[in-house]
C-alpha positions as a Markdown table, in Angstrom:
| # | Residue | x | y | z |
|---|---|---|---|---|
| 1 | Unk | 30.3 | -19.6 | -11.0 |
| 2 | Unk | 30.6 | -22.9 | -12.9 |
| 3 | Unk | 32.8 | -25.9 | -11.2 |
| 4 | Unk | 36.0 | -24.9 | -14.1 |
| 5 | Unk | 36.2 | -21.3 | -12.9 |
| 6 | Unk | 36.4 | -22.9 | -8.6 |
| 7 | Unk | 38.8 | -24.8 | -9.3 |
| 8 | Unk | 40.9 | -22.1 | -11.0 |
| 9 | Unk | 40.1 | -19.9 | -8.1 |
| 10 | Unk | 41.2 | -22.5 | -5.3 |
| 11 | Unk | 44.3 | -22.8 | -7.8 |
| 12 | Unk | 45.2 | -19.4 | -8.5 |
| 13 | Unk | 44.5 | -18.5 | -4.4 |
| 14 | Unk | 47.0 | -21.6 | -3.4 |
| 15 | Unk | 49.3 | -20.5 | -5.9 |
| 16 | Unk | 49.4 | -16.7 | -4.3 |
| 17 | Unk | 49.3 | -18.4 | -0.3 |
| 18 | Unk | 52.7 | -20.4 | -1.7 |
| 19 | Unk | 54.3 | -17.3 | -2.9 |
| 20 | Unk | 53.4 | -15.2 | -0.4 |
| 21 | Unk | 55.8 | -15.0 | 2.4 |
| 22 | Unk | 54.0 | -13.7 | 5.1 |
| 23 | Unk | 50.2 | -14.2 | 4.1 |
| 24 | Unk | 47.9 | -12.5 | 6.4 |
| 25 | Unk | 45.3 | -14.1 | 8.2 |
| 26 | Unk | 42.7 | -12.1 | 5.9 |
| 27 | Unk | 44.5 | -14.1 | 3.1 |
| 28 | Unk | 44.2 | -17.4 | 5.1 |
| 29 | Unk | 40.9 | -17.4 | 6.0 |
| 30 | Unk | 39.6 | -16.3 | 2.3 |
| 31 | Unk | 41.7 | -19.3 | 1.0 |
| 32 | Unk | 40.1 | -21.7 | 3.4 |
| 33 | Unk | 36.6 | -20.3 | 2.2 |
| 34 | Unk | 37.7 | -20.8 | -1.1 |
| 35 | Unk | 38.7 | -24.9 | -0.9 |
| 36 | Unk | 36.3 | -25.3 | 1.3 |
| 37 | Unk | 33.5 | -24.0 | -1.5 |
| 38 | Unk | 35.5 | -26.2 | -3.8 |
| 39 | Unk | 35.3 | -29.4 | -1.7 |
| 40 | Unk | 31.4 | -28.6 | -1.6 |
| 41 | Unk | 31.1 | -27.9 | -5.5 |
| 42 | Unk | 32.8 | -32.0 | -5.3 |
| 43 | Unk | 36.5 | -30.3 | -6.4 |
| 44 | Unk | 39.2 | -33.1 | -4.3 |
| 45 | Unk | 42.3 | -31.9 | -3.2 |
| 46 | Unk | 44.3 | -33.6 | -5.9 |
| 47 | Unk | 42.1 | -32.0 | -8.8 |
| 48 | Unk | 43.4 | -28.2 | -7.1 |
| 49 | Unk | 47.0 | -29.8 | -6.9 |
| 50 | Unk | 46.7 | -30.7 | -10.4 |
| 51 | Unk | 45.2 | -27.0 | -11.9 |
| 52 | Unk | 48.1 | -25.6 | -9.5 |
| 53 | Unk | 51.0 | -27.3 | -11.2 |
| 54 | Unk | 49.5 | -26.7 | -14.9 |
| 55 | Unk | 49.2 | -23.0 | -13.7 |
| 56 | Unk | 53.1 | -22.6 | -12.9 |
């Protein structure tokens, strides 16, 4: 997976957590793997902020 196609995946699964009124903890804990494979692959918090607002 290159570094373009994590960030759109932490985007698109913080996009769905924010949408989602009652997320389960399944949900939870796959979007905390997610970011957290993000922050490793050197993605910051504001470059997932950024792909989320250019996604809406």
């Amino acid at each position: 997976m290159t570094k373009q196609e994590l960030l759109a995946l932490a985007a698109n699964t913080e996009n769905l957590i924010a949408r989602t009124v009652h997320p389960t903890q399944f949900q939870l804990e796959q979007r905390d793997r997610i970011v957290t494979a993000a922050h490793t692959a050197g993605i910051t918090d504001a470059e997932i902020s950024a792909a989320r607002q250019a996604q809406k």
